[in-house]
C-alpha positions, -999 to 999 in steps of 0.1 A, spaced: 92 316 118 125 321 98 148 286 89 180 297 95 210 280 92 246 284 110 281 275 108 293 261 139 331 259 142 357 263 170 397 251 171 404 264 209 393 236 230 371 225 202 349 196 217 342 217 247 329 246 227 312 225 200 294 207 229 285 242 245 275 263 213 253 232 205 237 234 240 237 273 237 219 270 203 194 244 215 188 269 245 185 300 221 163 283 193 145 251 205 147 220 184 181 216 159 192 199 130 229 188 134 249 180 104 282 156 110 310 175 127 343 182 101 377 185 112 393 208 87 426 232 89 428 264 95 415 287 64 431 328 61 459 319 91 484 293 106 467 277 135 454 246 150 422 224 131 386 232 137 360 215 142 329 226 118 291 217 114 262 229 103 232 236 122 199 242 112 169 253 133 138 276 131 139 318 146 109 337 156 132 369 159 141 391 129 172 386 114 195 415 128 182 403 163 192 364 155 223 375 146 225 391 178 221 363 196 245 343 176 271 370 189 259 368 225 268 330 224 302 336 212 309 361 236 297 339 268 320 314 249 350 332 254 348 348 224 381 371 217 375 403 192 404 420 195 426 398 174 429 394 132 398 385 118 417 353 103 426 336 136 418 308 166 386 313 179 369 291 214 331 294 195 324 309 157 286 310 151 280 326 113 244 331 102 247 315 65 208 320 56 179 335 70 151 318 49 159 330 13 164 361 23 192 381 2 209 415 22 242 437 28 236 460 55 248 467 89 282 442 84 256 413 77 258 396 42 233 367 36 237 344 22 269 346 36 303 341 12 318 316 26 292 290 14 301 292 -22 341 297 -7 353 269 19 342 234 16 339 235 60 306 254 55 296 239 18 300 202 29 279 198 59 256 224 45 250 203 13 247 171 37 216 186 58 200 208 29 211 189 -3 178 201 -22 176 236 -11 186 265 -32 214 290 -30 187 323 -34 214 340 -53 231 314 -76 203 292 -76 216 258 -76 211 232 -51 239 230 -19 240 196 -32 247 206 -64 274 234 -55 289 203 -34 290 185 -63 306 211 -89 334 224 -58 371 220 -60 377 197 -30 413 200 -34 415 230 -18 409 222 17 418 193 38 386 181 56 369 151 66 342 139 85 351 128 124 333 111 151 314 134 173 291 121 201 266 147 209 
């Protein structure tokens, strides 16, 4: 059994599909850990604010076969492909870390950029795995919260009911 963790976000009807890739995820994977949800602007385009969380939970699959999944739920979400890869999106479901495992292959990076990048991910993460270690950079998410430049991005925590 793999802890993975996932970045939830959506700016296209984004209470719907945070409410259905929550359900979808709980479907897929069994039990969750939800972090706050964070409204936060669009990063890499012009568009409307997203909602963003984290969500952790445990896999029994491998990881090129949880990814798939992840992808199967954005897809059934209404998931649109053939646009930028910077723009509005109904369900985006990245798979940040697999365990501590550390790989490039097959378009899958983990752990994925955008931890260490956009305070969306880096935030929520740090809130439901403050003690855990970055496999690569080996600092706490608590710590990397702690040491990022929160004046790039506006963000803030909202009231979600789940």
């Amino acid at each position: 059994m793999a802890r993975i963790y996932i970045s939830l976000g959506s700016n296209i009807e984004r209470e719907a599909h945070t409410r259905a890739g929550i359900i979808a995820l709980q479907q897929a994977f069994g039990e969750l850990e939800l972090s706050s949800v964070y409204e936060s602007e669009a990063v890499g385009f012009v568009g409307d604010a997203f909602y963003n969380m984290i969500i952790a939970c445990d896999s029994s699959d491998d990881v090129h076969t949880t990814n798939k999944k992840l992808a199967e739920i954005e897809d059934s979400n209404g998931r649109d492909r053939s646009g930028p890869k910077f723009s509005s999106r109904t369900l985006d479901l990245d798979l940040l870390l697999y365990d501590d495992l550390v790989l490039s292959e097959n378009g899958l990076t983990l752990p994925r950029d955008e931890i260490l990048k956009n305070a969306f991910v880096l935030w929520p993460l740090a809130e439901i795995a403050p003690g855990l270690t970055h496999p690569v950079v080996k600092k706490t998410y608590a710590e990397l919260w702690q040491l990022f430049d929160k004046t790039k991005e506006n963000i803030a925590p909202i009231e979600f009911q789940f």
